[in-house]
N, C-alpha and C positions, 0 to 999 in steps of 0.2 A: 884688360889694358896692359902693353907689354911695355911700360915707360921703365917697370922697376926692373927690368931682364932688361932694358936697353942701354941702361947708365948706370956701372956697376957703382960708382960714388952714392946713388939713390938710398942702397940698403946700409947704408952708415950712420944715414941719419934719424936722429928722434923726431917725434912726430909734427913738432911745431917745421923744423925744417925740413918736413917731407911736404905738407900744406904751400910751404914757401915755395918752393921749388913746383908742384903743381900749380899753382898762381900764376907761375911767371910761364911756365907751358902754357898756359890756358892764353893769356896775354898774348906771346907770339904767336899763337893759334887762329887768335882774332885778327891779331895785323894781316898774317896771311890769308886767311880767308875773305878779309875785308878787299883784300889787292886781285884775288882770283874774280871777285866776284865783278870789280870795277871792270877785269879784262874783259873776263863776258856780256858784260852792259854794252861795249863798245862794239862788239859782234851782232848785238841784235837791232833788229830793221824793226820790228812792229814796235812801238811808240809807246802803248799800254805796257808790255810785257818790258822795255826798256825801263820805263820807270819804275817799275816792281822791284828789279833788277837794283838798280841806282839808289830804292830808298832800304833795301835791303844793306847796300853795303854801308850805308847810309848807320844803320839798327848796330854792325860792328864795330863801325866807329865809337858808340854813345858806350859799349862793353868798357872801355880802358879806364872809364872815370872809375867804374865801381872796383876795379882791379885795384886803383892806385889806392881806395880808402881800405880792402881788406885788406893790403898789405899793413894800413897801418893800424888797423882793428887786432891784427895779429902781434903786430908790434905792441899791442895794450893790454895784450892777453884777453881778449872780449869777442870769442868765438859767436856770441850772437851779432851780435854785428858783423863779426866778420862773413857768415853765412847770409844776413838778409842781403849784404852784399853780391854775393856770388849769385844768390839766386836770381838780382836784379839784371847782371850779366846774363843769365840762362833766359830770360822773358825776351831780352833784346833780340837774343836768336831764332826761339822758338817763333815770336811773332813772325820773323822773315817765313818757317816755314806754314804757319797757319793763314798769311794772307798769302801764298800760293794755292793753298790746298782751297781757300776760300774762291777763289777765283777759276778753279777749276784748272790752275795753271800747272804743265810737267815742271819742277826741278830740275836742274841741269844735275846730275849724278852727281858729278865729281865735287861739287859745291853741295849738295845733298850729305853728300860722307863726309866734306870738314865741318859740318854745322854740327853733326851728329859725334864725329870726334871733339870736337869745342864743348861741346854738351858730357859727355862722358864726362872730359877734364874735370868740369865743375862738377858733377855728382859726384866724384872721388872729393876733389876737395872739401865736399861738407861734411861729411862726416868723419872724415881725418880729421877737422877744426875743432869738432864736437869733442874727437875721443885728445886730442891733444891737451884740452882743460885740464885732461887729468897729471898735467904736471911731463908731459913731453916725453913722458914716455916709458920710464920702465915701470909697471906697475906688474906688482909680482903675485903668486898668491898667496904669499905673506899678508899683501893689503887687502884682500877680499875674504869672505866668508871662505873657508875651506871647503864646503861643499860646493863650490862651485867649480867642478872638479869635471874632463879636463878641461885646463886654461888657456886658451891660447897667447901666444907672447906678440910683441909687440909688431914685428913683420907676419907674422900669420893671421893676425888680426887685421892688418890692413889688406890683404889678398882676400879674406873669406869677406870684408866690410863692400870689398870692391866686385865683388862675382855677388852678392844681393844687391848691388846698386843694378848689375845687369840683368841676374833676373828679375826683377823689377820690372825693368824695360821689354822683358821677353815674357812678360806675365805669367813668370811661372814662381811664383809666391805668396805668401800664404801672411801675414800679420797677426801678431799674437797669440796667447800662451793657445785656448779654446781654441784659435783656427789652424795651428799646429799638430795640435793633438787629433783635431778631424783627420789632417792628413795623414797619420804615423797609423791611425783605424782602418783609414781606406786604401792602403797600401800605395799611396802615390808619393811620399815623401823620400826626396834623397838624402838630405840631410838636416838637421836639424839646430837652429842657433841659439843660445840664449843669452841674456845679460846679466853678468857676476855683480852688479851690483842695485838689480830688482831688489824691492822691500816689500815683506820679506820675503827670502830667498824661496822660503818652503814652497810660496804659492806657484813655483816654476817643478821642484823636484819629481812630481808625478812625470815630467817628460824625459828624464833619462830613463828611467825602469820602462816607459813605453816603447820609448826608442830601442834597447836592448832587446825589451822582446820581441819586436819587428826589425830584429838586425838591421837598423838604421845609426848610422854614424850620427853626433851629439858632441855640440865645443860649445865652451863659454866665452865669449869676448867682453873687456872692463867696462862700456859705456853701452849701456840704456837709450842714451840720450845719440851716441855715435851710430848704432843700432836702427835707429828712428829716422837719420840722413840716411842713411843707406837705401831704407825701406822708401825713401821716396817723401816720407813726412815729417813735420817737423815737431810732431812729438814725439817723446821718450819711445822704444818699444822695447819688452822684456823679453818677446821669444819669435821667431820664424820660422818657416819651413819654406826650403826650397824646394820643388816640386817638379815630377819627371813628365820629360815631353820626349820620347822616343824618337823625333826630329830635330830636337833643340841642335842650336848653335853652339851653346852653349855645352855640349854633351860633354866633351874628351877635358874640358876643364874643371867640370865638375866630380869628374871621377876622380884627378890631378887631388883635388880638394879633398874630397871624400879618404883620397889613400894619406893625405895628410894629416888628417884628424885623427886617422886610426891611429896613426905611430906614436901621437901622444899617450895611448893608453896602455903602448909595450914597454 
């Protein structure tokens, strides 16, 4: 997502108001998607596919209610709410596209790619909510276990939380400590994530000495729980592996990543 390279104000802020600020992206995301999609309703002649169309912009609209209660979920400090919220937003959309794909109907592209920008929005904002609990944000590695070693700081933790929300979606990802470790064995792992503040920590530390001896990059990020939004779920998770697709999309950002993990450890 290139929102934090787009609005150099972005990277100033702690994490509750990085959450706020994607909210309110996510929000006008939806008005205008809700307004392209009315345009196109009005373009189409066949009557079935007109309503699809209509009750889809329709599913947009229903988005802004759960918008206005996480902002005030956030305002209470109550990341789970504030997340079942988001997620309630993500179902309104996703339905638009499962009753196309259910009807066997094409998506118009370009409404295709705001649904699926709207949807990114919200998968960043979950687990930005998650790791913002822990007090908005500077959390050092004074406050974690010292083995959990390297740490990533607070903007490099949201870039690496935001490239597993995507590979995620590009399925190339792996959940926890055991499915991690398969992968650092079978040579397909590009980098490796863990969480500084798994209990206890030992039962993760086997994965840096793997990772080393398979020349694979290894960062600790402060939330379990922020870890978990990322992955897609919404429980805790202690460790990941991002996984190599010699096609991926994903490729030149992951290396991006990869050369940034390193420099923590010069």
């Amino acid at each position: 997502m290139g929102l934090f390279k787009s609005d150099p104000h972005i990277t100033n802020l702690n994490l509750t108001g990085l959450v706020k600020v994607l909210i309110k992206y996510a929000h006008d995301e939806s008005l205008d998607t809700e307004k392209i999609i009315q345009l196109h309703a009005e373009s189409i002649k066949d009557p079935f596919i007109k309503k699809q169309y209509s009750l889809c912009s329709n599913n947009f609209e229903y988005t802004l209610v759960p918008f206005d209660s996480a902002l005030k979920y956030l305002a209470a400090k109550d990341p789970h709410s504030l997340n079942v919220n988001i997620a309630a937003a993500m179902t309104f959309a996703e339905t638009c596209k499962d009753v196309f794909e259910e009807f066997h109907i094409k998506l118009d592209p370009q409404i295709l790619m705001k649904i699926n920008d709207f949807q990114d929005l919200c998968t960043s904002s979950s687990p930005l909510a998650s790791l913002s609990e822990l007090g908005g944000a500077k959390m050092t590695v004074e406050a974690v276990n010292p083995k959990a070693y390297p740490l990533a700081d607070s903007q490099l933790a949201i870039t690496i939380l935001d490239l597993v929300q995507q590979a995620t979606n590009y399925k190339q990802l792996k959940k926890g400590a055991n499915e991690a470790t398969k992968t650092l064995n079978r040579g397909i792992s590009e980098f490796v994530v863990m969480a500084a503040d798994a209990e206890p920590l030992e039962i993760l530390l086997h994965l840096p000495l793997l990772a080393e001896d398979k020349n694979v990059p290894y960062v600790f990020v402060p939330s379990k729980q922020a870890l978990g939004r990322a992955c897609g779920v919404t429980r805790p998770v202690i460790a990941c592996s991002v996984t190599s697709n010699e096609a991926s999309q994903l490729k030149s950002q992951i290396q991006q990543l990869k050369d940034a993990i390193e420099k923590l450890l010069i």
